[in-house]
VOGU-3710 file (C-alpha; in Angstrom, 3 decimals, decimal comma):
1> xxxxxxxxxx> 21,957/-24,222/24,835  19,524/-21,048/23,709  21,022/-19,000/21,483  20,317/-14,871/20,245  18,774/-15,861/16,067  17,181/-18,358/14,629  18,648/-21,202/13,143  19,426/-21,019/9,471  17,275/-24,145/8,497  14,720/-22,862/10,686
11> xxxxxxxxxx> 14,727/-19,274/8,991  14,572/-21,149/5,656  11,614/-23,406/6,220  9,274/-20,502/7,251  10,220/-18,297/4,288  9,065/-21,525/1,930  6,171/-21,923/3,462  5,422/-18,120/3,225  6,708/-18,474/-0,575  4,686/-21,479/-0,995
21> xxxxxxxxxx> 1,350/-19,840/0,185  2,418/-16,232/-2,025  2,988/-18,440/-4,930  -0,995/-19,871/-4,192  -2,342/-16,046/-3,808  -0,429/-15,339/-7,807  -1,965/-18,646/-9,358  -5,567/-18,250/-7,650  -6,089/-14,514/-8,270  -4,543/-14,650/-11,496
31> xxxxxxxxxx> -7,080/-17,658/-12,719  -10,131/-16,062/-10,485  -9,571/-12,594/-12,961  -9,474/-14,725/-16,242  -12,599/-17,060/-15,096  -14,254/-13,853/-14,675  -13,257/-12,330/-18,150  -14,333/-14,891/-19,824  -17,717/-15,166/-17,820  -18,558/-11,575/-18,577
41> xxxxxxxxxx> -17,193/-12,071/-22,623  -19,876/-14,337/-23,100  -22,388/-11,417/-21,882  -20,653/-8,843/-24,541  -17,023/-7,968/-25,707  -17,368/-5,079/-23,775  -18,241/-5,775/-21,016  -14,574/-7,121/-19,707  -13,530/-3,489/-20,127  -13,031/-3,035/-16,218
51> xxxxxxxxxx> -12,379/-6,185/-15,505  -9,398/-6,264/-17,545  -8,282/-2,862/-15,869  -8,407/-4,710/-13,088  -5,838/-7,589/-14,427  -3,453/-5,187/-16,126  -2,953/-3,298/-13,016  -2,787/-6,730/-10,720  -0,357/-8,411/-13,213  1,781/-5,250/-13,791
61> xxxxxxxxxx> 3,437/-6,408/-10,581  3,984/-4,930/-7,308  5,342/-5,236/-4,591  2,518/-7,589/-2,544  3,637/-6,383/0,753  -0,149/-6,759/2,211  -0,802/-10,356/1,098  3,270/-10,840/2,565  2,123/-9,607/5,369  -1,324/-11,413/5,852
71> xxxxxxxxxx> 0,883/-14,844/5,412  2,830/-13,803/7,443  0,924/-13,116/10,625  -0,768/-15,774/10,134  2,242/-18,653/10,280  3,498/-16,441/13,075  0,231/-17,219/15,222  0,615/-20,788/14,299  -1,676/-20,917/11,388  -1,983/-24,291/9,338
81> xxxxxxxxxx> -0,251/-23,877/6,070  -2,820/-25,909/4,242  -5,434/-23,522/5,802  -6,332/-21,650/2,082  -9,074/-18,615/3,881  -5,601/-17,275/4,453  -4,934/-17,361/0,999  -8,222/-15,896/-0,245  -7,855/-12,812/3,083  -4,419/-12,523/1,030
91> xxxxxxxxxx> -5,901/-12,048/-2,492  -8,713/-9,655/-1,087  -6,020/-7,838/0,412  -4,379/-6,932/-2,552  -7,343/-6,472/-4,871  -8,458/-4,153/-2,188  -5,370/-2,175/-2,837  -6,015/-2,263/-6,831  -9,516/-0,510/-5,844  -7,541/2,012/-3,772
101> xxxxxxxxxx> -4,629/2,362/-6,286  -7,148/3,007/-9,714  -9,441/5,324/-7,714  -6,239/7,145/-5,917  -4,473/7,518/-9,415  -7,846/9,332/-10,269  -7,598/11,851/-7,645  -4,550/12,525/-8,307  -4,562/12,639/-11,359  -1,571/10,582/-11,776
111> xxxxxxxxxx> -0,638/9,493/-15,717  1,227/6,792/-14,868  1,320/3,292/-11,968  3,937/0,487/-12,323  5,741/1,729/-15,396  1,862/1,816/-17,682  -0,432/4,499/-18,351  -3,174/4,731/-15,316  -6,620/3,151/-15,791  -8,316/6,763/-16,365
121> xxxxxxxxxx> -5,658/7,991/-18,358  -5,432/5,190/-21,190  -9,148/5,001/-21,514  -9,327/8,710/-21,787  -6,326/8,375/-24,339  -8,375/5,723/-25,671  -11,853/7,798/-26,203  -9,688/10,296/-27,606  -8,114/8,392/-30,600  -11,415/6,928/-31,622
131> xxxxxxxxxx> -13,295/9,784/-31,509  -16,236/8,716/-28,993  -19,034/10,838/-28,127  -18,784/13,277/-24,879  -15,327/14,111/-22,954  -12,720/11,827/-23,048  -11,369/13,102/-19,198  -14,881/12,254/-17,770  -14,991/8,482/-19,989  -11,667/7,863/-18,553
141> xxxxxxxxxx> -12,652/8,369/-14,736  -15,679/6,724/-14,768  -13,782/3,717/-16,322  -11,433/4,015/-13,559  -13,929/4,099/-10,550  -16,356/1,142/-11,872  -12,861/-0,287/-12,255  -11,772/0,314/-8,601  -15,387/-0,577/-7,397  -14,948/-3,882/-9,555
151> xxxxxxxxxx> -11,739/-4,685/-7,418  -13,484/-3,485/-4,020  -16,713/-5,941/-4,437  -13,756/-9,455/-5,717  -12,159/-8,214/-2,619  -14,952/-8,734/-0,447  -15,739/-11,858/-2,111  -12,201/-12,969/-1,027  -13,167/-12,419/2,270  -16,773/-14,146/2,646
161> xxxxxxxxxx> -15,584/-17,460/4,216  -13,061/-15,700/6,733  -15,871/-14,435/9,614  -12,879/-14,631/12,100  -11,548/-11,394/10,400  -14,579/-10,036/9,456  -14,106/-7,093/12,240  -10,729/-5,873/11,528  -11,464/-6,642/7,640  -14,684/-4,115/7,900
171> xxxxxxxxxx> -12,363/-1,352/10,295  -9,167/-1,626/7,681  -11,471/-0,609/4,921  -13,150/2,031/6,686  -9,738/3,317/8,134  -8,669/3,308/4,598  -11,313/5,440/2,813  -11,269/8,266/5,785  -7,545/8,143/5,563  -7,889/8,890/2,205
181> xxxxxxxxxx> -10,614/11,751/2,567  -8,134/13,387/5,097  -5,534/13,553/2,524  -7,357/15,199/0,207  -9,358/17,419/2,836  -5,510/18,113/4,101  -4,359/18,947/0,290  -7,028/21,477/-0,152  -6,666/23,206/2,632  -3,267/23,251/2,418
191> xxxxxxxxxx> -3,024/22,375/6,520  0,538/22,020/7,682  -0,059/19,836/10,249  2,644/17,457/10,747  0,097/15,760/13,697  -2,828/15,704/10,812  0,010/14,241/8,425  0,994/11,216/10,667  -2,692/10,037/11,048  -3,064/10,368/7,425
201> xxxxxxxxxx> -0,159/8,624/7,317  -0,835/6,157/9,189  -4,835/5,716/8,438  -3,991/5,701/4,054  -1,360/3,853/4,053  0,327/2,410/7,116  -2,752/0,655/8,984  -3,848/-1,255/5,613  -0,436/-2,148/4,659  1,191/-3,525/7,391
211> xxxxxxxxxx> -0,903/-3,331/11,138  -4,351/-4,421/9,701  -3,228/-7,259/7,085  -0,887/-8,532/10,404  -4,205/-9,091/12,639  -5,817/-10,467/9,730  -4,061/-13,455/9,199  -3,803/-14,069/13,450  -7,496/-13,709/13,683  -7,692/-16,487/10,805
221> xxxxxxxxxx> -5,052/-18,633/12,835  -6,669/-18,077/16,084  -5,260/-15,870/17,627  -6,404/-12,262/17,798  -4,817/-11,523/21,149  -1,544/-10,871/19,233  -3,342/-7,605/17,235  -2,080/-5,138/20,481  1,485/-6,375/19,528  1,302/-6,318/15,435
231> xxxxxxxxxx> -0,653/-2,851/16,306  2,294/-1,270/18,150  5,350/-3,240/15,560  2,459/-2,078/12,720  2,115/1,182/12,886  5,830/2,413/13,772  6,601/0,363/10,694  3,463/2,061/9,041  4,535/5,394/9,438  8,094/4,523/7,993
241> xxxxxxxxxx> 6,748/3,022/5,275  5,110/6,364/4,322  7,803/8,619/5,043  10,200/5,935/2,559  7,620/6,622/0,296  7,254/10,735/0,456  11,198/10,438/0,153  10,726/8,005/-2,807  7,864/10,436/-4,361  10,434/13,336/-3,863
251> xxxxxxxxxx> 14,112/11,964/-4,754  13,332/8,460/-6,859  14,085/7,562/-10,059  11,061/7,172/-12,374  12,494/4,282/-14,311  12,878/2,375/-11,008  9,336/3,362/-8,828  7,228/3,223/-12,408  5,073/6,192/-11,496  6,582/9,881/-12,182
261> xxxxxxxxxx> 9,132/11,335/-9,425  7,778/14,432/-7,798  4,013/14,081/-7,930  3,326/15,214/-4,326  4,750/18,199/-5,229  2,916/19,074/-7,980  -0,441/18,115/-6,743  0,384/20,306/-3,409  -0,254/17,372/-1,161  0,479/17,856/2,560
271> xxxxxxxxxx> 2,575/14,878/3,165  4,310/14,462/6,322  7,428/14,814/4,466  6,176/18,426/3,456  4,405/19,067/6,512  7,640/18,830/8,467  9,540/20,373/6,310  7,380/23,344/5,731  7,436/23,807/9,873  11,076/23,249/10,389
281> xxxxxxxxxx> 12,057/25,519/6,929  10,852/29,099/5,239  12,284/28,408/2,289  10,894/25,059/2,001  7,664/26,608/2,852  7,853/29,518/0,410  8,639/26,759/-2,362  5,728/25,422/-1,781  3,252/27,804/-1,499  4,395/28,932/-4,492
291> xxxxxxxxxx> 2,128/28,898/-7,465  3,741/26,146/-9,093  6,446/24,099/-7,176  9,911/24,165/-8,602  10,459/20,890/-7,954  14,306/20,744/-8,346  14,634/23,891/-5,864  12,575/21,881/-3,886  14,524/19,027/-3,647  17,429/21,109/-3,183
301> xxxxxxxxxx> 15,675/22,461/-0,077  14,731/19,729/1,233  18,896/18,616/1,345  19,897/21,957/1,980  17,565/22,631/4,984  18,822/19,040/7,054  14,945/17,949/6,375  15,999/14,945/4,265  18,507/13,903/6,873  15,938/14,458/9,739
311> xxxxxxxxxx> 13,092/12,299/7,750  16,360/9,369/7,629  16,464/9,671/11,087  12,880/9,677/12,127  12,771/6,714/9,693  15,618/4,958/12,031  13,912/5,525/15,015  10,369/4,086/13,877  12,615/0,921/13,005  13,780/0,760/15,896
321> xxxxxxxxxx> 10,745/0,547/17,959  9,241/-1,603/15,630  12,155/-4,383/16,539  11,270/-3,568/19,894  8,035/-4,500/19,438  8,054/-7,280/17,861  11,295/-8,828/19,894  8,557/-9,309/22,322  5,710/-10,987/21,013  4,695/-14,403/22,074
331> xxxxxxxxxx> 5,700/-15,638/18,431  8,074/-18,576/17,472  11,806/-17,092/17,345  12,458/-17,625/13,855  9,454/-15,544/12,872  10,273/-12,454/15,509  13,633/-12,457/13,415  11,738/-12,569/9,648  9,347/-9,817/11,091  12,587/-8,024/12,104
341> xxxxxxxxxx> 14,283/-8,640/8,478  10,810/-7,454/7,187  10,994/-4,053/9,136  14,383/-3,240/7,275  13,259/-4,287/3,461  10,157/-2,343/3,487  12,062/0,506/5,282  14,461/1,031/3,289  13,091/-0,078/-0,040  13,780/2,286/-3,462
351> x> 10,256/2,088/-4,769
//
């Protein structure tokens, strides 16, 4: 007798093992980060300044959906649970995204990240109250990026004993930093380009969050032949993710994301949020160009002008064809269904 889900038991022993390997990835970056501070102590006091920018940021939480998603590719290809180079892909994955998160704060000048003062804006707070030499905006940044670059080169360290993802490990990071130059290219010139907006999209955000971390942890289990089917469930699920978070950025509750509601606005970048909008709306688009934003008109707009609703539905859609996509991949049953319950949590997540 066959039957449409997976059993309950079955459904329950995959999400311990995934736990089970998640809970390895907290316990092994977390002592790897203190090993190092108190390697580089011995050098100077100082000299754990970045490092411990590093830690605060990784211990401040998060929501880990890259290593999740590492862990889980791999047990859906079949991987050996007792295998730890997914593990250490799984830690490089997310100290990869503290490098992108520190150096992206800078850009954006962001002052806040997971409910704490950014790297470059507590160091420049910090220069500040003590009175240090030179500008305190310029101390704080370069804290930040030797910070990020810190993360970037453990990250890579992570991933030294994992050759079978070395070439989607070297095209994810790649993918990531033009992604990132296109958003800032597309925020200075002010392109509204919803087209421009979805590769950004999907190049910044979706392809190292969800697609790239998927066909890291099957080429580590053996089988890379599944990366056309994690690409296709990936990057609908990619672009969703993105558009959950321009709606987050635009209607969320500080208190709740831990970074200030609104900042998209205010630092003019073309999202695709905004980029739609601004084509399907005048008055969203004379809001914008505006000088400076009104960010409560804006949001206003936004509701007013059916762009919010449209973005829900576009969001629905992307869901939908990433169950599609997944409902056929040569994977156990039980783990098409967690990918499935997967596409609805990080769609429809409030921060």
């Amino acid at each position: 007798m066959t039957t449409d889900v997976s059993a309950p038991d079955a459904v329950a022993a995959i999400r311990h093992t995934s736990r089970r390997l998640l809970d390895l990835v907290e316990r092994q970056m977390s002592d790897f980060l203190a090993a190092e501070r108190l390697k580089w102590a011995e050098l100077n006091p100082r000299a754990v300044v970045p490092i411990e920018a590093v830690t605060t940021l990784v211990e401040a939480g998060g929501k880990r959906i890259r290593p999740a998603f590492c862990v889980s590719g791999f047990l859906a290809a079949g991987g050996d649970p007792d295998d730890r180079r997914v593990v250490h892909a799984a830690i490089a994955l997310e100290l990869l995204h503290a490098c992108a998160l520190i150096h992206d704060d800078v850009m954006d000048a962001s002052p806040q990240r997971r409910g704490m003062p950014t790297v470059h804006a507590h160091h420049s707070e910090l220069h500040s109250d003590r009175r240090w030499q030179g500008e305190a905006r310029r101390f704080g940044e370069s804290v930040a990026i030797l910070a990020g670059d810190l993360a970037l080169i453990y990250s890579d360290q992570f991933m030294a004993n994992t050759p079978a993802a070395n070439a989607v490990w070297n095209e994810l990071r790649a993918e990531l930093i033009v992604g990132q130059y296109l958003d800032i290219g597309a925020a200075a010139e002010f392109s509204v380009d919803p087209q421009l907006s979805r590769q950004i999209a999907i190049a910044k955000s979706g392809g190292y969050t969800i697609h790239r971390p998927l066909v890291v942890g099957a080429s580590i289990a053996g089988r890379p032949e599944l990366a056309g089917v994690f690409e296709v469930y990936g990057t609908a699920l990619g672009e969703a993710f993105q558009l959950r978070d321009d709606l987050i950025d635009a209607f969320g509750d500080a208190e709740v994301t831990g970074k200030p509601a609104g900042l998209d606005f205010d630092q003019h970048k073309m999202t695709l949020l905004l980029a739609l909008a601004m084509q399907r709306d005048d008055q969203v688009r004379e809001l914008v160009l505006g000088a400076v934003p009104d960010a409560v008109k804006l949001r206003e707009a936004l509701i007013s002008s059916g762009v919010r609703a449209a973005v829900e539905d576009r969001i629905t859609a992307l869901v939908a064809q990433s169950c599609r996509a997944i409902a056929d991949a040569p994977i156990a049953r039980e783990w098409r269904d967690e990918l499935t319950a997967m596409t609805y949590e990080i769609a429809y997540r409030d921060r």
